[in-house]
N, C-alpha and C positions, 0 to 999 in steps of 0.2 A: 282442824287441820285442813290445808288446802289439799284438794281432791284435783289430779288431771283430770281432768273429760274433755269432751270434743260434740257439740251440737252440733249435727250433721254430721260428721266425718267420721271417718273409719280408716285403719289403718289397714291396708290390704295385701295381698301378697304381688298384685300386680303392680304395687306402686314403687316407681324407680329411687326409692330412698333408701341411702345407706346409714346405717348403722356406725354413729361417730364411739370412740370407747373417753366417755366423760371424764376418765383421770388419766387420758394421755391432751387432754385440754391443758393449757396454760389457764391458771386462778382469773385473767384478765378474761379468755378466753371466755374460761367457764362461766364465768359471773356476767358476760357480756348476752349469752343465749340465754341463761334462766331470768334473768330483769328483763330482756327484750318478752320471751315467754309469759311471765306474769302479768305484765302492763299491757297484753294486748287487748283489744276491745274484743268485748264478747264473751271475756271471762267471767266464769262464775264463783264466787266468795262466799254467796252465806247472806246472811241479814248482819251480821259481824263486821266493824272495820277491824281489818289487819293488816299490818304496816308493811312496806315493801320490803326490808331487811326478814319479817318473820317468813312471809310467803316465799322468799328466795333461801331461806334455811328450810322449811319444807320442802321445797323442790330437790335440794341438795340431797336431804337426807331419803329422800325416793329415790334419788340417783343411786346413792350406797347401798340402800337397801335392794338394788333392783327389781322395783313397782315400775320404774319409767325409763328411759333409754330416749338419749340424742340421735335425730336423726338428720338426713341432709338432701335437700332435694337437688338434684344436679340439673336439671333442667330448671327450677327456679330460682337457684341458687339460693335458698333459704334451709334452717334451719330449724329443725321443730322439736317439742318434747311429750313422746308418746306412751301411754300408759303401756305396760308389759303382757297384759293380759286382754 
């Protein structure tokens, strides 16, 4: 299973990011942050290849489950998906 983490980063409480509610996203929406999310560099996978369609139903289903939560940086105007805990 693909696992969120963040090498170096932390999600903090000083940090100016809100809190998007992942099923008030349009499917395009949605689908558009979690492929943007998995295909960035620096992510980590495993010694495993796993296809871009599995690791974006993995992300999805973290979403549902809520393990991880959209957020949105307004001063960088980006987007991110941060583990819940």
């Amino acid at each position: 299973m693909y696992t969120i983490g963040f090498a170096g980063c932390e999600v903090g409480a000083n940090m100016p990011d809100f809190k998007i509610p992942w099923d008030e996203l349009s499917e395009d929406a949605l689908m558009g942050v979690i492929e943007e999310f998995v295909t960035r560099e620096g992510t980590e996978y495993g010694d495993s290849e796993v296809s871009l369609e599995m690791k974006c139903q993995q992300v999805r289903q973290q979403l549902r489950d809520g393990e991880v939560f959209i957020t949105f940086d307004e001063e960088l105007q980006t987007c991110s998906i941060s583990p819940a805990s």
